[in-house]
C-alpha positions in Angstrom: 0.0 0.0 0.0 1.5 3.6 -0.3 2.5 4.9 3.1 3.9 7.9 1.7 1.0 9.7 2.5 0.5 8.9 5.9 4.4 9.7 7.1 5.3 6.2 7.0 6.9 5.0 3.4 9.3 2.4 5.5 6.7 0.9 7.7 8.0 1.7 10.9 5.2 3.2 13.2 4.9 1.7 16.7 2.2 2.1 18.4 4.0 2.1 21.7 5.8 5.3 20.6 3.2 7.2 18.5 2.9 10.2 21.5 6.6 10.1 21.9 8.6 13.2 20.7 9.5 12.8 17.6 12.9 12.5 16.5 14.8 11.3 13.2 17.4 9.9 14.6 15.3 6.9 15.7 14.3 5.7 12.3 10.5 5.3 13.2 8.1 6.5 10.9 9.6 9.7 8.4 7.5 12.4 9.3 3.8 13.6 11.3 3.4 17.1 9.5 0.9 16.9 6.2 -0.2 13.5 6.8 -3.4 12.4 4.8 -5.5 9.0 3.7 -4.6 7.0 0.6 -7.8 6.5 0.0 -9.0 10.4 0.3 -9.1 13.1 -2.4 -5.4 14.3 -3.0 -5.1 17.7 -0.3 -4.9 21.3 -1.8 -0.6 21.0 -1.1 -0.5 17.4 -2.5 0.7 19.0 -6.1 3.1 21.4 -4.6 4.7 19.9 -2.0 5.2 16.7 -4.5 4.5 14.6 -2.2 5.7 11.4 -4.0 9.2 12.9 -3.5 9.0 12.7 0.2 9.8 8.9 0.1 13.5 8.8 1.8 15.8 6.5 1.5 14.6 3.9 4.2 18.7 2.5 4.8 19.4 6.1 6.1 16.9 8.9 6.7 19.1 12.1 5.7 18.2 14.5 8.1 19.3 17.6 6.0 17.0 16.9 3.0 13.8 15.8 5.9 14.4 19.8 7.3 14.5 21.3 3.7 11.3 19.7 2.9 9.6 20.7 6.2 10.9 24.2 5.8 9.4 24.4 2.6 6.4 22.7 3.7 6.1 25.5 7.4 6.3 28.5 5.6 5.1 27.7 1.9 2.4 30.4 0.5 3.3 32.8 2.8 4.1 35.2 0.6 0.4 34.8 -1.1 -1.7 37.7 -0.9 -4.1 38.0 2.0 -7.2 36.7 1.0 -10.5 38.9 2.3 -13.2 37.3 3.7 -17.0 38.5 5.0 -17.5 39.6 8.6 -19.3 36.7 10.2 -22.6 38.4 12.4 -21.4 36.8 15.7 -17.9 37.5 16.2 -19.2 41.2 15.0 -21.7 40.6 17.8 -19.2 39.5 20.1 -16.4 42.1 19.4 -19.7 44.9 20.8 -20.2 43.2 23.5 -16.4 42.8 24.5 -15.9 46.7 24.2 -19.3 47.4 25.6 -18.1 45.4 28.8 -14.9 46.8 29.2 -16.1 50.4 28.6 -18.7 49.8 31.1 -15.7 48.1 34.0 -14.4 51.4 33.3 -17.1 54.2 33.8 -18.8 52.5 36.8 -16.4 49.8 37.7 -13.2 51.6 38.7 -11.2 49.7 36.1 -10.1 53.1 34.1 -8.4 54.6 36.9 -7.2 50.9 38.4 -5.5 50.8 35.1 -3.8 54.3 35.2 -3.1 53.2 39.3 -0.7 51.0 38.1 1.5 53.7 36.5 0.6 56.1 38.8 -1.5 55.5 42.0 -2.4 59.6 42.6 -3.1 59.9 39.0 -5.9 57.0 39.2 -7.2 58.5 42.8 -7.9 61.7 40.7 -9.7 60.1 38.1 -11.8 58.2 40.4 -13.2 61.5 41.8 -13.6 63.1 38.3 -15.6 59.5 37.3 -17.8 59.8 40.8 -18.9 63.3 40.0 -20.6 61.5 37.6 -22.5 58.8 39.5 -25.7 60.7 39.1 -25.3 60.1 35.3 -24.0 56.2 35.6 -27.5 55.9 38.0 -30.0 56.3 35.1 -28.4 53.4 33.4 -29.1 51.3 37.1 -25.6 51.1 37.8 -24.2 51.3 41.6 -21.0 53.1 41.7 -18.8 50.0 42.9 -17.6 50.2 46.4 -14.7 47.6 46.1 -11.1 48.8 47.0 -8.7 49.4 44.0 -5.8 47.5 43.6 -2.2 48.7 44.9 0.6 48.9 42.5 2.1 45.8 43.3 -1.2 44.0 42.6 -1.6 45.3 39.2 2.2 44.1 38.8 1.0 40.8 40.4 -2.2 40.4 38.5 -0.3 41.8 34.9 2.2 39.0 35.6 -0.1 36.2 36.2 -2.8 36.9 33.6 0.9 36.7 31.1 1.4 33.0 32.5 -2.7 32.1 32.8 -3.0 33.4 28.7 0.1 31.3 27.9 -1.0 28.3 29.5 -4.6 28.7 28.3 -3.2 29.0 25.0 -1.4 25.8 25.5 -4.5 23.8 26.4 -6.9 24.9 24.0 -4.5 24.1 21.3 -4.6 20.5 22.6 -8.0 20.5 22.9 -8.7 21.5 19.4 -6.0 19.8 17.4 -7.1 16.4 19.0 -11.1 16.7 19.3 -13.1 15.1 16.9 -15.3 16.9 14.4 -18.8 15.3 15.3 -18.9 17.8 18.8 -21.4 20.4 18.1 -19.8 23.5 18.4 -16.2 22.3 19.6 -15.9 20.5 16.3 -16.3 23.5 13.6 -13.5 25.0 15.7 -11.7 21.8 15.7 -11.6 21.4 11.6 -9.8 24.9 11.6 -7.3 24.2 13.7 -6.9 20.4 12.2 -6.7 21.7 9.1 -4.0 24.6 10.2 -1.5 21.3 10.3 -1.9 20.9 6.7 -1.6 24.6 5.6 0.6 26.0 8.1 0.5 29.4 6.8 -3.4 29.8 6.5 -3.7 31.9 9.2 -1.5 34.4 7.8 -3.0 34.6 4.1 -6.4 35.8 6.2 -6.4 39.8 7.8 -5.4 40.0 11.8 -9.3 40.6 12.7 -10.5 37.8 10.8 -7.5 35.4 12.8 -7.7 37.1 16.5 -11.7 37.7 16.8 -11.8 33.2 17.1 -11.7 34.2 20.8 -14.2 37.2 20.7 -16.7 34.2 21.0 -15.8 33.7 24.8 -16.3 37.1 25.6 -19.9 36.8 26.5 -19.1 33.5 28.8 -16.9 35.6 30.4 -19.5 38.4 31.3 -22.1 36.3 32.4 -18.9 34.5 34.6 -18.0 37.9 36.0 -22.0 38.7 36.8 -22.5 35.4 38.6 -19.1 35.6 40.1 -20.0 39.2 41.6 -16.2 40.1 40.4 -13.9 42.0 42.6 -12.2 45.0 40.7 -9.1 42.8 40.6 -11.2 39.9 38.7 -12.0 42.5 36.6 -7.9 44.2 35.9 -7.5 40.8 35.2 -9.5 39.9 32.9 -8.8 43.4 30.9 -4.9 42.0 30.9 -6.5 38.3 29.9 -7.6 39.9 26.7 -4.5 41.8 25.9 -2.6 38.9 26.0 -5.0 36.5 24.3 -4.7 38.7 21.1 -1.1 38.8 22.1 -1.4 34.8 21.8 -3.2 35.0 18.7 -0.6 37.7 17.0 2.1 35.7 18.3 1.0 32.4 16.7 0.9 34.5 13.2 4.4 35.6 13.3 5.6 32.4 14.4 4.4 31.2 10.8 6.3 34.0 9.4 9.6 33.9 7.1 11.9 36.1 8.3 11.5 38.7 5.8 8.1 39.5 6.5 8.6 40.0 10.4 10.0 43.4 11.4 12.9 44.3 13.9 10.8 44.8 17.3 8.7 41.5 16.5 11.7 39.9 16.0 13.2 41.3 19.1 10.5 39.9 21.2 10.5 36.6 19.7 14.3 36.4 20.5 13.7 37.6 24.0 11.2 34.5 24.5 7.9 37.5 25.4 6.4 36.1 22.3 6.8 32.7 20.7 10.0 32.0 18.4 9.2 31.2 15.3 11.6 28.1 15.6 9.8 26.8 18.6 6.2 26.6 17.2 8.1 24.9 14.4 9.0 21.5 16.8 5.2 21.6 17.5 4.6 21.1 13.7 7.3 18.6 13.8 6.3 17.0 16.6 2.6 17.4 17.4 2.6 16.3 20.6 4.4 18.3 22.8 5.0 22.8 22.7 1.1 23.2 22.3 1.5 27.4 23.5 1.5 30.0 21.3 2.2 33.3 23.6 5.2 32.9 24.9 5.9 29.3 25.3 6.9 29.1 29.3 4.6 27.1 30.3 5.3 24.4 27.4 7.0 22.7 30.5 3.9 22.0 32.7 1.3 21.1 29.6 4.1 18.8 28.4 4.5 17.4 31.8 0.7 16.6 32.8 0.3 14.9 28.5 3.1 12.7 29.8 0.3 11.2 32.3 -2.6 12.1 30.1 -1.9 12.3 26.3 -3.1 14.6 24.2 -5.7 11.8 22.6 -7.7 12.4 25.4 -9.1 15.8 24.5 -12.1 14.5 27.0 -10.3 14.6 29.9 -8.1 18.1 28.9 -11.9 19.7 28.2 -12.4 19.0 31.5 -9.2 20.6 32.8 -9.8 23.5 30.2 -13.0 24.5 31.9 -11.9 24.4 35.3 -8.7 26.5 34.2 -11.4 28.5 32.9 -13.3 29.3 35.5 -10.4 29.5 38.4 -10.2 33.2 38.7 -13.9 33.9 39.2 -13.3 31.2 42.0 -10.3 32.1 43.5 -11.7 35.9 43.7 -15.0 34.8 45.4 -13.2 33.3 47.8 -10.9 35.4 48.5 -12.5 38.4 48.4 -15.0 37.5 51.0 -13.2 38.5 54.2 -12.6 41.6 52.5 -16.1 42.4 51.4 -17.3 41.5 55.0 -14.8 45.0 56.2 -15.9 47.1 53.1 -18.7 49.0 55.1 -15.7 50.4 57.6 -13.6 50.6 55.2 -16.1 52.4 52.2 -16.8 54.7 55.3 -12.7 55.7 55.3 -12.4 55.8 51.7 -15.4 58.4 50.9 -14.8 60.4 53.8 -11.3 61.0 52.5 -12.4 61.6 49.0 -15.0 64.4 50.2 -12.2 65.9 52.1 -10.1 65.8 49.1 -12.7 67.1 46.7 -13.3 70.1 49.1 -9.7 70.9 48.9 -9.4 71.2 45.8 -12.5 73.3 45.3 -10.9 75.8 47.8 -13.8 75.4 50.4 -16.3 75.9 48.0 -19.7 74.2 48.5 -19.7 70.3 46.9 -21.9 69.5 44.2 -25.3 68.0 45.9 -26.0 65.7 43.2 -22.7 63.9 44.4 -23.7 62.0 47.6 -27.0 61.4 46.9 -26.9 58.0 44.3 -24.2 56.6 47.0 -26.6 57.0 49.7 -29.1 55.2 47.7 -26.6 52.2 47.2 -25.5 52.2 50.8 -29.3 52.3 52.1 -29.9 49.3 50.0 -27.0 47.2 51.3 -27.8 48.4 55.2 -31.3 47.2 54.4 -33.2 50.4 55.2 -34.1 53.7 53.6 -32.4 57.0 53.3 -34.1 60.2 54.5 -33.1 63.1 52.9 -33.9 65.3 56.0 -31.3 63.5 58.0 -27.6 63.6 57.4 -26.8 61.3 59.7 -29.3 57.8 58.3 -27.8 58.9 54.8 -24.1 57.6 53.6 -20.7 57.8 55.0 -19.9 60.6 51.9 -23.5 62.8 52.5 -22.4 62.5 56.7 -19.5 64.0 56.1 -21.0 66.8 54.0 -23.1 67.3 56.5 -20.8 67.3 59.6 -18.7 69.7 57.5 -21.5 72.3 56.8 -22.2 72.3 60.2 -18.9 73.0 61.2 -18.7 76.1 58.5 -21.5 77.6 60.0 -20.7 77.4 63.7 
C-alpha cells in the first residue's frame, strides 16, 4: 500500500511510541506534519509539496533533506496575498459586547483609573473622583458606583504578571483541545476542523487579515460576562481579565508571526520573539514537527507543565483536557470569590474611610467651595440598600458615609 502519505513509506510506526517526541534519529516513521488517507481526495498542497518525493531512502533517513522539505512545507504560500473574507454576524456581535463590557468596568467599575493606578496611584485616585462626579449620570443606566477597593501597584504588577502565565497556559490547552477533538462535537468541532486543518496549511492563518485570525476568541467574551456577573467580580477579577484579553490577542498575533519567514517580520517582533515574550518562530516549528508536545502560542513558558501533565494524560484524550480547560477556565472567578469574602465582609468600615477622605479631598481642591449636591446622593441610595433600610433626605446622619461627612462639614462652617 503507499505509506507515503500517511508519514510512513518504511513501515516503521509503533504504536507504543506514537505520543513520543519525535525525532529522526530513531528511524521510526519519516515524518507527522501533512499526513493524509490514501484512500481520500489528494489535499490542496499534495501537487506542490510533490508529495511522492518525500519517500526517503529507508537505509538512512538524511536528516538535512527531511528539514528542507519541512521548511518548505512550514512556511510555503506565505508570501500569497491575503485573501479577504465577509464579517461573520457573531464575532461582530461578540467584538460589541467585548468593548461594551470593558467600557462599562471602566465608567462604573473603577477599572479606568485601576489601570492608570498601576503607573501612577495619585493619578488613578484623581480620576476616580472626576468619574464619581458622575454617579448621578451612571444611576440612570441602574448602575451602583462599585464600592470595592482598588488595587495597589504591586497587585496590578501581580495580576499583569499572572494573567501573562494564565493566557500562555490557556493558550497551550486549547490548542490541545482543538488539534485532538473530533469533528462530530457540536460547536467544539467546527473549531476543531480549523485548527486540524492549520496542520496541513501552516500558513493559512497568515494569508487571512489580523481581525478575521484574532476575533476566534471574541466568541468567549460573553461566557466571560455572564462568569464575571454570577461571580460578583472584585475589581481585581476585573484588571485581570482586561490583561486576559490583551494577552490572548497577544497569543493569537504571536501564533501569526511564528508562521512567518523572516523577511516578512519586522525588527521589534523579531526582538520579542528572541527575548522569548512572544513565541519564536523556531519553537512553534518542533510543534509542527512533533505534534505532541509545545502546544503554547504566547510565549511558550509554560510548554513545561502542559508537556508534563500529557506525559500522564496524552493529548488523545481531548475528553479529559476539556475537562481541565473548563476548570482552568473558571479558576479566577473562583479564587476571587473566595478570597474576596473577608474583605467584602470589612468594606462597610472601610467604604466609610475611603469616601470620607475623598470628600475631604474634593473640598480641597475646590478651595472650600460648596460640593456638588447631586454627588452624595446616588451613594446613599446604594448604601441604604445594602444596610437594608431607607435614606431620608432630612437627616444627614441615616444617609451615607460621603452625604455625613458633608453634612458634619457644613455644620462646622456655619458654627
Amino acid at each position: 500500500g503507499n505509506l507515503t502519505e500517511p508519514g510512513d513509506p518504511c513501515c516503521r510506526w509503533r504504536a507504543d511510541t506514537a505520543s513520543a517526541r519525535f525525532d529522526l534519529s530513531r528511524g521510526l516513521e519519516y515524518r507527522r506534519w501533512y499526513l493524509s488517507h490514501p484512500g481520500g481526495a489528494p489535499g490542496n498542497l499534495t501537487e506542490q509539496l510533490m508529495i511522492k518525493s518525500l519517500k526517503p531512502e529507508c537505509n538512512n533517513y538524511d536528516p538535512e533533506m527531511y528539514w528542507k522539505r519541512f521548511e518548505h512545507f512550514y512556511f510555503m504560500r506565505a508570501l500569497e496575498e491575503v485573501e479577504l473574507e465577509p464579517w461573520k454576524p457573531l464575532k461582530v456581535i461578540c467584538l460589541v459586547i467585548m468593548i461594551a463590557m470593558f467600557f462599562s468596568w471602566g465608567l462604573f467599575g473603577g477599572l479606568f483609573s485601576d489601570l492608570v493606578s498601576c503607573v501612577s496611584p495619585s493619578l488613578g485616585a484623581a480620576l476616580q473622583r472626576q468619574l464619581n462626579r458622575r454617579v448621578p449620570l451612571f444611576r440612570r443606566f441602574g448602575v451602583a458606583p462599585d464600592k470595592d477597593p482598588p488595587p495597589t501597584r504591586k497587585e496590578c504588577l501581580l495580576i499583569l504578571a499572572f494573567s501573562y502565565i494564565y493566557m500562555d497556559f490557556t493558550s497551550g490547552i486549547v490548542h490541545l483541545i482543538l488539534d485532538y477533538a473530533p469533528f462530530w462535537i457540536p460547536a467544539l468541532g467546527d473549531l476543531a476542523r480549523g485548527f486540524q486543518y492549520h496542520h496541513q496549511d501552516p500558513t493559512a492563518i497568515i494569508r487571512i487579515t489580523w481581525y478575521e485570525y484574532t476575533s476566534h476568541i471574541h466568541v468567549l467574551v460573553p461566557i466571560i460576562w455572564v462568569l464575571t456577573q454570577c461571580s460578583g467580580a472584585t475589581r481585581k477579577q476585573r484588571l485581570f481579565w482586561l490583561f486576559g484579553g490583551f494577552f490572548a490577542h497577544v497569543f493569537q498575533t504571536a501564533h501569526r508571526w511564528a508562521h512567518m519567514p523572516d523577511q516578512m517580520l519586522p525588527g521589534w517582533v523579531k526582538f520579542l520573539q528572541k527575548t522569548n515574550l512572544v513565541l519564536p518562530v523556531e519553537a512553534h516549528m518542533k510543534h509542527h514537527n512533533d505534534l505532541f508536545h509545545q502546544f503554547t502560542i504566547l510565549s511558550g513558558h509554560t510548554d513545561l507543565v502542559v508537556d508534563s501533565i500529557s506525559e500522564i494524560i496524552p493529548p488523545t484524550r481531548y475528553d479529559l483536557w476539556l475537562f481541565i480547560g473548563i476548570a482552568w477556565f473558571f479558576a479566577p472567578a473562583v479564587l476571587d470569590a473566595h478570597f474576596s469574602r473577608p474583605v467584602r465582609s470589612n468594606l462597610v468600615g472601610d467604604a466609610t474611610t475611603l469616601l470620607a477622605r475623598d470628600a475631604l479631598a474634593e473640598r480641597s481642591e475646590m478651595g472650600g467651595q460648596q460640593l456638588d449636591s447631586t454627588l452624595g446622593q446616588p451613594l446613599a441610595d446604594e448604601w441604604s440598600g445594602s444596610q437594608g433600610g431607607k435614606v431620608s433626605p432630612e437627616d444627614p446622619e441615616s444617609q451615607d458615609p460621603f452625604s455625613s461627612t458633608c453634612a458634619r462639614a457644613k455644620k462646622s462652617e456655619k458654627k
